[in-house]
C-alpha positions as a Markdown table, in Angstrom:
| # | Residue | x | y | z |
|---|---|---|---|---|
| 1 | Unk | -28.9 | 34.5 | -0.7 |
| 2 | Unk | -26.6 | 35.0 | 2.1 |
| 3 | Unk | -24.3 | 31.9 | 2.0 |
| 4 | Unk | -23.4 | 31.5 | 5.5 |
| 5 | Unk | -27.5 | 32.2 | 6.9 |
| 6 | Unk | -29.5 | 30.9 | 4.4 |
| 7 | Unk | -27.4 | 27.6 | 4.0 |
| 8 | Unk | -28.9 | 24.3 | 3.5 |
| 9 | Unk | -29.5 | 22.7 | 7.2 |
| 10 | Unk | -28.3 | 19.4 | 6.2 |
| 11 | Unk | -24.0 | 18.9 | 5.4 |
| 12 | Unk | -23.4 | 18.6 | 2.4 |
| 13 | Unk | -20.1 | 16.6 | 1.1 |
| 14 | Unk | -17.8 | 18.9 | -0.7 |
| 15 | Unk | -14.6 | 16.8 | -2.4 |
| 16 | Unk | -11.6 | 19.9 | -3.1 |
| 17 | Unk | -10.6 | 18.0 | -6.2 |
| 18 | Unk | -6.5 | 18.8 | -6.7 |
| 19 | Unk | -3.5 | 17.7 | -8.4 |
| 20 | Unk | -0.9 | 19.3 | -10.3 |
| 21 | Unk | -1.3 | 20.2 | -13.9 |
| 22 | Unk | -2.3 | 17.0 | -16.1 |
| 23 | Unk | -2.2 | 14.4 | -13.8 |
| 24 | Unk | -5.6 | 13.5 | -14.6 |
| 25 | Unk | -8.3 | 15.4 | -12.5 |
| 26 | Unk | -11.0 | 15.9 | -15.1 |
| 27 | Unk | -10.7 | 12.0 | -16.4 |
| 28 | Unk | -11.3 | 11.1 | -12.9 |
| 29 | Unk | -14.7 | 13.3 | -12.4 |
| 30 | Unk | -15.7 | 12.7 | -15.7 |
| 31 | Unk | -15.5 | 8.8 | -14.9 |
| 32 | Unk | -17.1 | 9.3 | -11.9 |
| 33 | Unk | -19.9 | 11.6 | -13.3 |
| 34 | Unk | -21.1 | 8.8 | -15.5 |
| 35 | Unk | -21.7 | 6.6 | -12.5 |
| 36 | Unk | -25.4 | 6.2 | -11.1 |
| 37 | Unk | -24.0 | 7.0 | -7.5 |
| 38 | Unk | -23.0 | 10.2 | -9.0 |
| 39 | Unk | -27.0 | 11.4 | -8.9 |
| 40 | Unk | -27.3 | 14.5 | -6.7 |
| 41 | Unk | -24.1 | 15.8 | -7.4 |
| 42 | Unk | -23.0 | 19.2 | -8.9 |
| 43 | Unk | -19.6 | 20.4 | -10.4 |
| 44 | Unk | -17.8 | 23.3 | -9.7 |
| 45 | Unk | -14.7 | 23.8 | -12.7 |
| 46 | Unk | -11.8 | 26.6 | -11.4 |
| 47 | Unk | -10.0 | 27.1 | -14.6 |
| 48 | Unk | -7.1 | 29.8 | -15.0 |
| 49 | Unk | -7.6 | 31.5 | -18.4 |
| 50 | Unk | -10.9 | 32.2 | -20.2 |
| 51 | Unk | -11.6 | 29.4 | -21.4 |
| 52 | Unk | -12.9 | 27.0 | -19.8 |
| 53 | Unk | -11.7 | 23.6 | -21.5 |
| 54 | Unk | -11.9 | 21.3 | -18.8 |
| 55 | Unk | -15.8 | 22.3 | -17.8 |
| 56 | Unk | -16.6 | 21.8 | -21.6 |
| 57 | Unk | -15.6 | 18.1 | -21.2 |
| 58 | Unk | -17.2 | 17.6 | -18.5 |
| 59 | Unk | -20.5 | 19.1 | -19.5 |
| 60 | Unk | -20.1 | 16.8 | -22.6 |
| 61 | Unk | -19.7 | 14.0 | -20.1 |
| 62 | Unk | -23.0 | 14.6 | -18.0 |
| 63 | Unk | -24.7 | 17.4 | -19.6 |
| 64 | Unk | -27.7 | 16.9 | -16.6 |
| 65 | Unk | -25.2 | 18.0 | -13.6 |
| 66 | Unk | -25.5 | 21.1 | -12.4 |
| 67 | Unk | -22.1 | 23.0 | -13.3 |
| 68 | Unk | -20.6 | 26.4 | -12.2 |
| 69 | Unk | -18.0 | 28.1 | -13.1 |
| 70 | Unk | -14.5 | 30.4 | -11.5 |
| 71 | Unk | -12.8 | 31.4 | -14.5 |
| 72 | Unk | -10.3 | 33.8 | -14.7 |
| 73 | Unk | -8.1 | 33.5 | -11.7 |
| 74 | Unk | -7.1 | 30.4 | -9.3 |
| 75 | Unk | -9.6 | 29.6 | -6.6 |
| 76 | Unk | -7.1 | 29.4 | -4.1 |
| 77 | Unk | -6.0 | 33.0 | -4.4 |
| 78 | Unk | -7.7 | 35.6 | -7.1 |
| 79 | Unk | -11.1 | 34.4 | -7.1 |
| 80 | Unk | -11.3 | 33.0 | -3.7 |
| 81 | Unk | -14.0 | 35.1 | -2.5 |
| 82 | Unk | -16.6 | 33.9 | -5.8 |
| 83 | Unk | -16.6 | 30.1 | -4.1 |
| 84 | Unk | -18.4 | 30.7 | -1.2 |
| 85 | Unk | -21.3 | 32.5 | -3.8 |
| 86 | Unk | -21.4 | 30.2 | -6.5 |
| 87 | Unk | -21.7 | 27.5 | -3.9 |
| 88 | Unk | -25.0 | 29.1 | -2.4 |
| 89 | Unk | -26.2 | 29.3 | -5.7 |
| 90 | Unk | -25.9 | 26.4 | -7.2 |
| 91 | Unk | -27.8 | 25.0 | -3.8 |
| 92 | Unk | -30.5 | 28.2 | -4.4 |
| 93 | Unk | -31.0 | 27.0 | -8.0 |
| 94 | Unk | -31.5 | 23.8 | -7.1 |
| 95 | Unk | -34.0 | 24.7 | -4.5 |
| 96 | Unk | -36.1 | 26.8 | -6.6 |
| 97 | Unk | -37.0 | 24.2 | -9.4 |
| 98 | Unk | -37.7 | 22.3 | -6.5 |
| 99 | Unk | -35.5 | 19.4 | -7.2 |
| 100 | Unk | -33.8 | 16.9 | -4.1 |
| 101 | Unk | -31.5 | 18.6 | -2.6 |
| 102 | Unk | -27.8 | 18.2 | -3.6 |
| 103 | Unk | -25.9 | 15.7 | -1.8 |
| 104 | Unk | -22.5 | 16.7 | -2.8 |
| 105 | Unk | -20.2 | 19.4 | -4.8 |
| 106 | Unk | -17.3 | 18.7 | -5.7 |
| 107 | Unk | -14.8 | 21.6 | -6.8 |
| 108 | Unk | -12.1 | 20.8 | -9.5 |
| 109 | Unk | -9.5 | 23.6 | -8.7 |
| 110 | Unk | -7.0 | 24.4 | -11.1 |
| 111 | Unk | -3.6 | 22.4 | -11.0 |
| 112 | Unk | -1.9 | 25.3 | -9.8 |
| 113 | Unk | -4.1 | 25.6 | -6.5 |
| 114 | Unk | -3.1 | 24.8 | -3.0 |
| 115 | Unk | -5.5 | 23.5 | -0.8 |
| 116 | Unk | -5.3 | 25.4 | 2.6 |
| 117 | Unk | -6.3 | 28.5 | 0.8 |
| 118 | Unk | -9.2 | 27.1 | -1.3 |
| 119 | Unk | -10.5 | 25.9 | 2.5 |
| 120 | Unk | -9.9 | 29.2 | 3.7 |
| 121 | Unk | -12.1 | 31.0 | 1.3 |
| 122 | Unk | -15.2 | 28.8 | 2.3 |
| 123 | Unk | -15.1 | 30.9 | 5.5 |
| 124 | Unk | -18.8 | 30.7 | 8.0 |
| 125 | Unk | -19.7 | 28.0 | 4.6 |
| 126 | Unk | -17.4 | 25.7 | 6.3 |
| 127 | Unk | -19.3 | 24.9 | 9.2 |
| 128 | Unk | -22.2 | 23.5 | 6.6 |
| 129 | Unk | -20.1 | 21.5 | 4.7 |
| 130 | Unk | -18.4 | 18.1 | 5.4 |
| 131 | Unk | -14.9 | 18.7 | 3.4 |
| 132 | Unk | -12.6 | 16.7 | 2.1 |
| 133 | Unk | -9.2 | 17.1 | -0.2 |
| 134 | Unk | -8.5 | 14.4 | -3.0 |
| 135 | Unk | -5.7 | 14.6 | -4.9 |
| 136 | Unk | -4.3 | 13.0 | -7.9 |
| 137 | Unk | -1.0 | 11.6 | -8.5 |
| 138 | Unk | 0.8 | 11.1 | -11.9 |
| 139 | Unk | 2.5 | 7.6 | -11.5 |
| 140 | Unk | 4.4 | 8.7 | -14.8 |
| 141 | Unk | 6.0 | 11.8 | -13.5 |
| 142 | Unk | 6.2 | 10.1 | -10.2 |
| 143 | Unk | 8.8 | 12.0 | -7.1 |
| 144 | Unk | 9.9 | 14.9 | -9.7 |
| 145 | Unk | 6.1 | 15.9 | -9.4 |
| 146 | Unk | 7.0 | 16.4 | -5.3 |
| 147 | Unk | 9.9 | 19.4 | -6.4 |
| 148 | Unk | 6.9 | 21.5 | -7.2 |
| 149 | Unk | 5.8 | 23.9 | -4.4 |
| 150 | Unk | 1.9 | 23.5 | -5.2 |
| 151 | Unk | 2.1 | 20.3 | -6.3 |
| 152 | Unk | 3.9 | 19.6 | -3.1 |
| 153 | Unk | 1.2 | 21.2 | -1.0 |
| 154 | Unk | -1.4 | 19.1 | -2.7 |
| 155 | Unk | -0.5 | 15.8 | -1.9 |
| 156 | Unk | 0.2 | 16.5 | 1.9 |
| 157 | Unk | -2.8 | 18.6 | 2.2 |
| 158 | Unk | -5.0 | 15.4 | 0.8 |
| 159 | Unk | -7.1 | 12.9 | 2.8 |
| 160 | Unk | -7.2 | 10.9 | -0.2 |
| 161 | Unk | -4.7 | 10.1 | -2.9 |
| 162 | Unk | -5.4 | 8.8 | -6.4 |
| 163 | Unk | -3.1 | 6.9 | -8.6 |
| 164 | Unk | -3.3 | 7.9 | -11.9 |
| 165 | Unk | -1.8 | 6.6 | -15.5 |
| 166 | Unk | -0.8 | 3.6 | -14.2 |
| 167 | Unk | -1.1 | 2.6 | -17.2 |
| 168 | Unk | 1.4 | 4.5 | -19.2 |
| 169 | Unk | 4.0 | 4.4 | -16.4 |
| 170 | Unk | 6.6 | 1.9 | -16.8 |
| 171 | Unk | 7.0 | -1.5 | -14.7 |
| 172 | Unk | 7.4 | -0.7 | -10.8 |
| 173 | Unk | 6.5 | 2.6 | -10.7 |
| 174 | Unk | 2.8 | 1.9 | -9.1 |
| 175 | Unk | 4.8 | 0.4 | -6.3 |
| 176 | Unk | 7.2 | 3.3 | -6.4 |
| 177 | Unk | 4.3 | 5.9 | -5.9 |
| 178 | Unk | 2.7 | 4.2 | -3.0 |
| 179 | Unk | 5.9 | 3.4 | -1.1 |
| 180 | Unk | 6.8 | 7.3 | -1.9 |
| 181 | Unk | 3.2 | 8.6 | -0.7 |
| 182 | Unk | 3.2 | 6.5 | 2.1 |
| 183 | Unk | 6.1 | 8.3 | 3.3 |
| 184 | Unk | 5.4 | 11.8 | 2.1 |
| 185 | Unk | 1.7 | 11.8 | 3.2 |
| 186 | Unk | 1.0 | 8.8 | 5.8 |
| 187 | Unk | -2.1 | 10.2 | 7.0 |
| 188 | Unk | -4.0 | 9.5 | 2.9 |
| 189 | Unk | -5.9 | 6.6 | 2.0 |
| 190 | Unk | -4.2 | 5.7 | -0.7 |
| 191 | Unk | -6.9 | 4.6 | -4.6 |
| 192 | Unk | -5.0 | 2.6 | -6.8 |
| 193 | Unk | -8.0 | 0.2 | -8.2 |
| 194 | Unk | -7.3 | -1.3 | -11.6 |
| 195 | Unk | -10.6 | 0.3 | -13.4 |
| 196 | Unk | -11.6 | 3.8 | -13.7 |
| 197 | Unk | -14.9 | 3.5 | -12.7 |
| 198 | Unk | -13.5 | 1.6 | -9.4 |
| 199 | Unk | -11.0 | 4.0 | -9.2 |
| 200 | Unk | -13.4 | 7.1 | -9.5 |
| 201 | Unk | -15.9 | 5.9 | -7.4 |
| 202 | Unk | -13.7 | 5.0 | -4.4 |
| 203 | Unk | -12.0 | 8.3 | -4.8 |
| 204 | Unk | -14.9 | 9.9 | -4.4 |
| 205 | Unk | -16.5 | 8.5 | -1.7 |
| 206 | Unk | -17.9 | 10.3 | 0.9 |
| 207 | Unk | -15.6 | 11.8 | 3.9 |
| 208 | Unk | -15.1 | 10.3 | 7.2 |
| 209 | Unk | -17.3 | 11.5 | 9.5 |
| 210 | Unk | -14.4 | 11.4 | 12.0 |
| 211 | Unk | -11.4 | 9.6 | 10.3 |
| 212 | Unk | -9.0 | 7.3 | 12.3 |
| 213 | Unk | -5.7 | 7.7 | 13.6 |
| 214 | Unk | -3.0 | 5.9 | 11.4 |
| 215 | Unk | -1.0 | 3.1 | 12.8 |
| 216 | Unk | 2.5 | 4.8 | 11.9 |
| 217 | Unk | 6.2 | 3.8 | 11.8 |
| 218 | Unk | 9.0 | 5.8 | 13.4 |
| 219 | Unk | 12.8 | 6.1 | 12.4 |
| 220 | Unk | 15.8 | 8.5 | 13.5 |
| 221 | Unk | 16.4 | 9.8 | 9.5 |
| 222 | Unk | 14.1 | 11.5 | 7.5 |
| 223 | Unk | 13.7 | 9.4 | 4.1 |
| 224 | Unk | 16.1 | 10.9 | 1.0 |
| 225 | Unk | 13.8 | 12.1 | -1.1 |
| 226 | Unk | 12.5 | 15.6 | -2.3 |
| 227 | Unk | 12.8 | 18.2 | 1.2 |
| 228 | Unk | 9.5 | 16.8 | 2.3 |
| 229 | Unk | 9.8 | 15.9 | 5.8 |
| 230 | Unk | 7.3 | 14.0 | 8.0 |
| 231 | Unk | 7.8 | 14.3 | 11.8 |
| 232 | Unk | 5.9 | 12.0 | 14.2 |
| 233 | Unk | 5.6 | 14.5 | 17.4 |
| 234 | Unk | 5.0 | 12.2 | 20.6 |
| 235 | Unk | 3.9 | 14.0 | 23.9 |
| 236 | Unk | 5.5 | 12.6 | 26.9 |
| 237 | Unk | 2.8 | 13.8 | 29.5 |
| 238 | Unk | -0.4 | 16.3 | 28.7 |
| 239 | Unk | 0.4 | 19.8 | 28.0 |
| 240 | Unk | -1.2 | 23.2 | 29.0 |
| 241 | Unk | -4.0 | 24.1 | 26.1 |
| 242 | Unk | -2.3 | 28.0 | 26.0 |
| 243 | Unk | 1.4 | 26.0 | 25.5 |
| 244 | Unk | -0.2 | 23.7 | 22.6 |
| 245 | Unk | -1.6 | 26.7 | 21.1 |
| 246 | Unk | 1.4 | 28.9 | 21.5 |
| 247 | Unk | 3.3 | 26.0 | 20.2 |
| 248 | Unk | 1.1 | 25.7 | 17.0 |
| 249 | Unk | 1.2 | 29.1 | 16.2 |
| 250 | Unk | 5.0 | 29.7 | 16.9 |
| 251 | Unk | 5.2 | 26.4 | 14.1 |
| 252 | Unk | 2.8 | 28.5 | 11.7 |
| 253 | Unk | 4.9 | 31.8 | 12.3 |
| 254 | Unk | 8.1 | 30.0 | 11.6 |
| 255 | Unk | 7.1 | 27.6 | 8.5 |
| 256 | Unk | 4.9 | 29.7 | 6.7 |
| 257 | Unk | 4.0 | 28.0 | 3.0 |
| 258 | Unk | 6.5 | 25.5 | 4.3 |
| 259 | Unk | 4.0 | 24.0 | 7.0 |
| 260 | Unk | 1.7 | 21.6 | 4.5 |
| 261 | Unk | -0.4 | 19.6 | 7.3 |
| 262 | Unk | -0.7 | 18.6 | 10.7 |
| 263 | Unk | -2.9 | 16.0 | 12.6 |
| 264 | Unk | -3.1 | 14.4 | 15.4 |
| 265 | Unk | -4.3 | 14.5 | 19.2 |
| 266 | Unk | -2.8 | 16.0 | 22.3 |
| 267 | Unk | -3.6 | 15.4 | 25.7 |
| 268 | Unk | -4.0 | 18.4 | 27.7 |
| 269 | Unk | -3.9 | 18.9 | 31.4 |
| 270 | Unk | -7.7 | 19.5 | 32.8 |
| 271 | Unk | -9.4 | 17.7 | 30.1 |
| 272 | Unk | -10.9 | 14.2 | 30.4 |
| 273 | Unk | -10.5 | 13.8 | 26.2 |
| 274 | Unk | -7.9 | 14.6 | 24.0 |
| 275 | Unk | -7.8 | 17.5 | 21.6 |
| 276 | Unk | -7.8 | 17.1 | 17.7 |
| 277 | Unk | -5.6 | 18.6 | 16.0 |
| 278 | Unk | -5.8 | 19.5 | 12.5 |
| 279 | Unk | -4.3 | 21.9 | 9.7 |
| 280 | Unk | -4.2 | 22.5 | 6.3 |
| 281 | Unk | -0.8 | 24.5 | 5.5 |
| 282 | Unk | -1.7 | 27.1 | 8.4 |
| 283 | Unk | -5.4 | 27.0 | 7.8 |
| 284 | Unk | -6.3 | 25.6 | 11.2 |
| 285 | Unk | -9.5 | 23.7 | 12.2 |
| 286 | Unk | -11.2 | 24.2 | 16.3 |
| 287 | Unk | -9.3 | 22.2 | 18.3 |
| 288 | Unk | -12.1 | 19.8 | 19.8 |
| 289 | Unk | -12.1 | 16.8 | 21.5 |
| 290 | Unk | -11.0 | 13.6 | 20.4 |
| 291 | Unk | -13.2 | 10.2 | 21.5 |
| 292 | Unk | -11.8 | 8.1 | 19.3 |
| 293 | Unk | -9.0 | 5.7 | 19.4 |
| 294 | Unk | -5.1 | 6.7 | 19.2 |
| 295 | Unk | -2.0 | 5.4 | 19.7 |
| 296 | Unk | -1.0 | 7.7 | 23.0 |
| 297 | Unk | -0.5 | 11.5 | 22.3 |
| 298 | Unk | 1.0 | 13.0 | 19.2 |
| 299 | Unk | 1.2 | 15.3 | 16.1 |
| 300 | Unk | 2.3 | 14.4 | 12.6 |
| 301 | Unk | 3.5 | 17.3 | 10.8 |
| 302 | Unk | 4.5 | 17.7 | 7.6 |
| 303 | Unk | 6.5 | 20.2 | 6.2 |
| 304 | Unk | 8.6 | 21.6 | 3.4 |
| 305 | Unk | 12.4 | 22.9 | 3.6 |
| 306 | Unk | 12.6 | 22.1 | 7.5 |
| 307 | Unk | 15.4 | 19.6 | 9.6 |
| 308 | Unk | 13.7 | 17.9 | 12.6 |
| 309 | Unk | 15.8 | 19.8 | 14.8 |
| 310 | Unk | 14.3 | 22.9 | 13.7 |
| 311 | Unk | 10.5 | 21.3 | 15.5 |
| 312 | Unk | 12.6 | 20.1 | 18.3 |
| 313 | Unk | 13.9 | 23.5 | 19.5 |
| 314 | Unk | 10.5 | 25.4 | 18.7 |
| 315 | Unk | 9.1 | 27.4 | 21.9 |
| 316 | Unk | 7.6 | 27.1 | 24.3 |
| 317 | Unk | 9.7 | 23.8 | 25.1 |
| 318 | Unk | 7.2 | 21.1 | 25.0 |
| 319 | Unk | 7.8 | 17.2 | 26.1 |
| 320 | Unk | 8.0 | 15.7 | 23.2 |
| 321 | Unk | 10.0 | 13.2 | 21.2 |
| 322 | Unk | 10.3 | 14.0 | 17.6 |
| 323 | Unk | 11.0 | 11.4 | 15.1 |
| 324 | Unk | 10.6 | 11.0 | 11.4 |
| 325 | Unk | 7.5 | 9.1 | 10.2 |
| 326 | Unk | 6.3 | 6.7 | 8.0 |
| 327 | Unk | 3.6 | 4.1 | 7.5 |
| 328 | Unk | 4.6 | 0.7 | 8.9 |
| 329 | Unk | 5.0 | -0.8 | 5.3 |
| 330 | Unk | 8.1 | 1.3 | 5.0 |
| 331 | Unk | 11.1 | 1.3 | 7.0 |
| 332 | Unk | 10.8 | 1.7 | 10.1 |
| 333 | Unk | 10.3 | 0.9 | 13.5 |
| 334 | Unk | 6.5 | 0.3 | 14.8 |
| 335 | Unk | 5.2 | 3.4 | 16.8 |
| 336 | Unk | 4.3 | 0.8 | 19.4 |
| 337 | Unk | 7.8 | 0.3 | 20.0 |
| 338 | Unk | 8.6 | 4.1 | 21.1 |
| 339 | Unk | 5.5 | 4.9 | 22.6 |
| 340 | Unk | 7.2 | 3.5 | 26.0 |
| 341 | Unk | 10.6 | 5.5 | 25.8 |
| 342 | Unk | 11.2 | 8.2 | 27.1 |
| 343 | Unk | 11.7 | 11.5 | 25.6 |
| 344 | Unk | 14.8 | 13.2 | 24.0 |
């Protein structure tokens, strides 16, 4: 079966499952896989070594889901090029007993993985998939998780954010988390119901078929924590589409693994819509156009190991005002406020 050709015509949801090592991304499946709205689903376990631990709970869980297997090597790197297969084949198989067709997959990488490279390796596959990256949180570990490179890279790279052991943590540090992920990560839907069968089932849920701009806050300092740093990028007056791209890929060239995720929309000069703008670490999606609602013309960026200055100077010069970004539950002053003044 070619995977790209022979794909199934219909999208099908795949959920890139993350989170650093033990912070509780098999318990979550697992307690979503005993769910009724869990029918038509299949499982995809990435586990490093040979043994594959976490896809023998889960196939005690729910022995009727269709599971496959990466073993051997991280999906985001070593054995990469096997997802695109074992995807096709696990939509082949299904096909051939003549069963419903699947109506999502999701992929439990390894808690070493990075999500822009486990995106990448979909390649053509992508364009008959609707994508999405949940990733876990440990409440008990808490900021020191955010020190960790990949564990870093997870949580800006998510459109969803799960709390988990909120039960073992101790008093405050729920709070702690989303007031810390809120800064780190502002574009994430944030999970944090009481029950793991709430919790599981609204982390899973199916992606946005276009998701909305956030409402965001804007201060001159970056927040003191970890060297995460999330720039609001507002764009005085639309920009020339080769400048925005030259611009993008000048911030690629220069952050490298530091760049963890952009979004937003630009407007650019000709065009009667905006252009979305999305990213992944540098894995970058089309830019297309944008008919939704947002709050003028802007990029959030996140990034590792960078001062705002750094995005300020970047060529070609572009008019834009670069703040540090938040969501309006933490400090900071309403974007509303700034979208009148003029740039710096």
């Amino acid at each position: 079966m070619n995977p790209a050709s022979d794909f199934h015509p219909v999208p099908i949801e795949l959920t890139v499952l993350t989170g650093f090592l033990g912070s509780g991304k098999t318990t979550l499946l697992s307690s979503y896989l005993r769910l009724p709205q869990a029918a038509d689903t299949a499982v995809i376990v990435n586990e490093i070594g040979e043994v594959d631990l976490d896809g023998a709970v889960l196939a005690a869980t729910a022995a009727k889901v269709p599971m496959a297997l990466l073993s051997n090597g991280c999906v985001c790197c070593a054995m990469g090029g096997d997802l695109p297969g074992t995807i096709a084949a696990l939509i082949e198989e299904r096909e051939t007993r003549g069963l419903p067709p699947l109506a999502r997959i999701v992929l439990e990488t390894t808690g070493l993985a990075r999500p822009g490279p486990v995106l990448r390796s979909l390649g053509p596959l992508a364009a008959h998939l609707r994508a999405q990256v949940v990733a876990t949180f440990d409440c008990v570990r808490g900021e020191s998780l955010l020190a960790l490179l990949e564990a870093a890279a997870q949580i800006a790279g998510a459109q969803r954010i799960v709390l988990t052991r909120q039960d073992l943590a101790p008093a405050g540090a729920t709070e702690a988390a989303r007031a810390l992920l809120a800064r780190v990560n502002p574009l994430a839907e944030l999970v944090a119901e009481p029950t793991a069968g709430a919790r599981a089932l609204a982390a899973l849920a199916p992606p946005a078929a276009r998701s909305p701009m956030p409402e965001l806050a804007v201060s001159d300092d970056a927040p003191a924590h970890s060297d995460i740093r999330t720039a609001l990028c507002r764009f005085a007056a639309p920009v020339a589409r080769d400048a925005l791209a030259e611009w993008l890929d000048n911030l690629a060239g220069l952050c490298g693994e530091r760049l963890l995720r952009i979004k937003g929309v630009v407007a650019v000069r000709g065009e009667r819509l905006p252009l979305l703008v999305q990213c992944v670490g540098t894995l970058f999606a089309p830019l297309l156009p944008f008919a939704g609602t947002a709050n003028g013309s802007f990029l959030v960026v996140i990034v590792r190991g960078m001062r705002l200055d750094e995005l300020r100077e970047l060529q070609p010069p572009l008019p834009i005002a670069v703040h540090a970004a938040t969501r309006p539950n933490a400090i900071g002053r309403p974007l509303s406020a700034v979208l009148e003044e003029s740039c710096v």
